[in-house]
C-alpha positions in Angstrom: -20.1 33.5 -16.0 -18.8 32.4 -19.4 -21.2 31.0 -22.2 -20.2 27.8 -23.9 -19.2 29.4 -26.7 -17.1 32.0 -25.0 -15.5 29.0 -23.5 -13.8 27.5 -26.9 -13.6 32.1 -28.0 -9.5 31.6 -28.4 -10.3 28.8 -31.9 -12.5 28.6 -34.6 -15.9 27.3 -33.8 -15.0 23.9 -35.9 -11.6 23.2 -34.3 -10.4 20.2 -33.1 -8.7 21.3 -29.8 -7.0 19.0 -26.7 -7.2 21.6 -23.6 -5.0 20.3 -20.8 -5.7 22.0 -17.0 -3.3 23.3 -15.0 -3.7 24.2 -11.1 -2.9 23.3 -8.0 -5.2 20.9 -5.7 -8.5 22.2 -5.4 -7.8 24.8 -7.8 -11.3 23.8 -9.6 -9.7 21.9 -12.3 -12.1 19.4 -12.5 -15.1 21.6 -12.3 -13.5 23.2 -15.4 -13.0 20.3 -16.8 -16.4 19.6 -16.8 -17.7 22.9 -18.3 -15.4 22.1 -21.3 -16.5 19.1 -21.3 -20.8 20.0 -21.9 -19.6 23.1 -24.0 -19.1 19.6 -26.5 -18.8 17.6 -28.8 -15.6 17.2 -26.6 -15.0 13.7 -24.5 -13.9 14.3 -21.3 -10.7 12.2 -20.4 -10.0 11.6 -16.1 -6.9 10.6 -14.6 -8.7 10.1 -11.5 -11.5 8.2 -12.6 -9.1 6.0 -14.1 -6.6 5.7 -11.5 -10.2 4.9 -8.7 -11.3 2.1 -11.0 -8.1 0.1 -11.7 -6.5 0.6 -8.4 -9.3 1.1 -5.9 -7.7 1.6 -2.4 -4.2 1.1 -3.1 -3.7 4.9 -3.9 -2.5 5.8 -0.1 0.6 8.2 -0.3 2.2 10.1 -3.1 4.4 7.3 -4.3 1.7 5.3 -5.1 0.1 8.1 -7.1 3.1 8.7 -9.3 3.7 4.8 -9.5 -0.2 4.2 -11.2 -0.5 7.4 -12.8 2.8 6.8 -14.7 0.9 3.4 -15.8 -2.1 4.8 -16.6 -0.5 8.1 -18.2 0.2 5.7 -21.5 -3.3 5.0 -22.3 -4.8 8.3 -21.4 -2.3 9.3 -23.9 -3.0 6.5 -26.3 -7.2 7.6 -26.0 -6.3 11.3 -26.4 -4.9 10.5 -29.5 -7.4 8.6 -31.3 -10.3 11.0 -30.2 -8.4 13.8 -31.9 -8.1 11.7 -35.0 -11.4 11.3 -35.3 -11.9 15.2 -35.5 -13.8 15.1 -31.5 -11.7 17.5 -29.1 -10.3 16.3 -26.1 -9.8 17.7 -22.6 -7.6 15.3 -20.4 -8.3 15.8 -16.6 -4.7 15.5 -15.6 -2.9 17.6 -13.8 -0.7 19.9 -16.2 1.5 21.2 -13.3 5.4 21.0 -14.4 7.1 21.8 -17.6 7.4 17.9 -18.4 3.5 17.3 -17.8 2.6 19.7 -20.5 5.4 18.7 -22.8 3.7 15.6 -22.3 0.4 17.3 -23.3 1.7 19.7 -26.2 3.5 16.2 -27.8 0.0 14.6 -28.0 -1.5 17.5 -30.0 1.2 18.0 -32.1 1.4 14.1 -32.8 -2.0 14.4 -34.2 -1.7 18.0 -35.5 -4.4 19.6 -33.7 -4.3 23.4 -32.0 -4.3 22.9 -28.1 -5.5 25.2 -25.2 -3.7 25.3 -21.6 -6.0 26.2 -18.9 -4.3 27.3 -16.0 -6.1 28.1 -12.9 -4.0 30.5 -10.8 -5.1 30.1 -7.2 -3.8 31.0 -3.7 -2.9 28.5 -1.8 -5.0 29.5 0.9 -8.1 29.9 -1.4 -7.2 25.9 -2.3 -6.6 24.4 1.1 -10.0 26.0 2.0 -11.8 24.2 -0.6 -9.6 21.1 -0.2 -10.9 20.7 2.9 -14.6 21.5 2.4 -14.0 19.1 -0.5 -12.5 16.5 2.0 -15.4 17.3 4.2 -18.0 16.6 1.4 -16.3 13.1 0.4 -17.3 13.7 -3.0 -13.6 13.1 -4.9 -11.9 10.0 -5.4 -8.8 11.2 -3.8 -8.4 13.7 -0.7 -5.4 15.1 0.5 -4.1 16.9 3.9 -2.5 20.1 4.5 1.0 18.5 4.3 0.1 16.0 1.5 -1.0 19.8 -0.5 2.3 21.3 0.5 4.4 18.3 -0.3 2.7 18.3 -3.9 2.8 21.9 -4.2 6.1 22.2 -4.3 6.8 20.6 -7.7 4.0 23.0 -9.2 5.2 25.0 -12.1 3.4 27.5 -13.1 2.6 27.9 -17.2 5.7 29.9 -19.0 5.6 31.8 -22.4 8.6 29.8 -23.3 6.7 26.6 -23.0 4.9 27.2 -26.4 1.6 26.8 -25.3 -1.7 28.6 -26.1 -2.5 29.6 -22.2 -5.7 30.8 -20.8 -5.0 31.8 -17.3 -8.1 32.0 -15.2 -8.1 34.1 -11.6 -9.8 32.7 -8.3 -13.2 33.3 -9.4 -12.7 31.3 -12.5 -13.0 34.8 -14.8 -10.7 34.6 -17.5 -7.3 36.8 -17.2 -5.2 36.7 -20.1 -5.2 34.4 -23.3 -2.0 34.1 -25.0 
């Protein structure tokens, strides 16, 4: 298990850093999210906590996901930046999972000139559908999704390229660290 410090081991311990999270569904991005998060002073920024409290109950299908996270993407953005002004890091709990998502991500740092770190989780499919649906089972997320709704999502997941310019921490299925770049 990593430390806190070990956590934030690819900056300087003063750094103002955005991390972004990439991974599939279930892939324990928000459970990373929230070890970044305590290994603070970082504020903790969810899409899905943002998406349940404007739009309770009118998330039902994909469309609708892309259709309010495209709305609430602006402000998300909009926060990010201002925290990272102030000289607090950020990590955004959004889903970094195509090339344009962490273009997205890498603009907002650069926009305010801070380092960033890409965390991408690189799980099985089968390892995720397994704890989608003990997560499901549980009832403890904002948002579940079936088998199909996973596949149908999967598909347009990218995983993190060299030639995206990003500082990458890839993490294995036990959440160990892999490789930083």
């Amino acid at each position: 298990m990593q430390t806190r410090k070990s956590l934030h081991a690819t900056a300087s311990n003063d750094a103002v850093l955005l991390h972004m999270v990439c991974g599939k569904i279930a892939a324990g991005k928000s459970t990373l999210v929230a070890r970044l998060a305590s290994a603070g002073p970082v504020v903790s920024i969810s899409e899905d906590a943002w998406l349940a409290q404007l739009y309770p109950g009118e998330i039902l299908s994909i469309d609708d996901y892309v259709r309010c996270a495209t709305r609430v993407g602006n402000v998300i953005a909009d926060q990010a930046r201002a925290v990272l002004q102030a000289g607090v890091s950020v990590v955004l709990d959004v889903p970094f999972n195509t090339v344009a998502a962490r273009a997205w991500g890498l603009a907002i740092s650069q926009a305010v000139g801070c380092d960033h770190r890409l965390h991408y989780l690189d799980v099985s499919d089968a390892v995720c559908k397994a704890r989608l649906r003990a997560r499901n089972a549980r009832g403890d997320h904002p948002f579940q999704a079936s088998d199909a709704e996973f596949d149908r999502i999967t598909r347009y997941f990218v995983a993190p390229a060299a030639t995206e310019g990003l500082n990458i921490v890839a993490y294995d299925e036990a959440g160990a660290v892999r490789l930083s770049s």
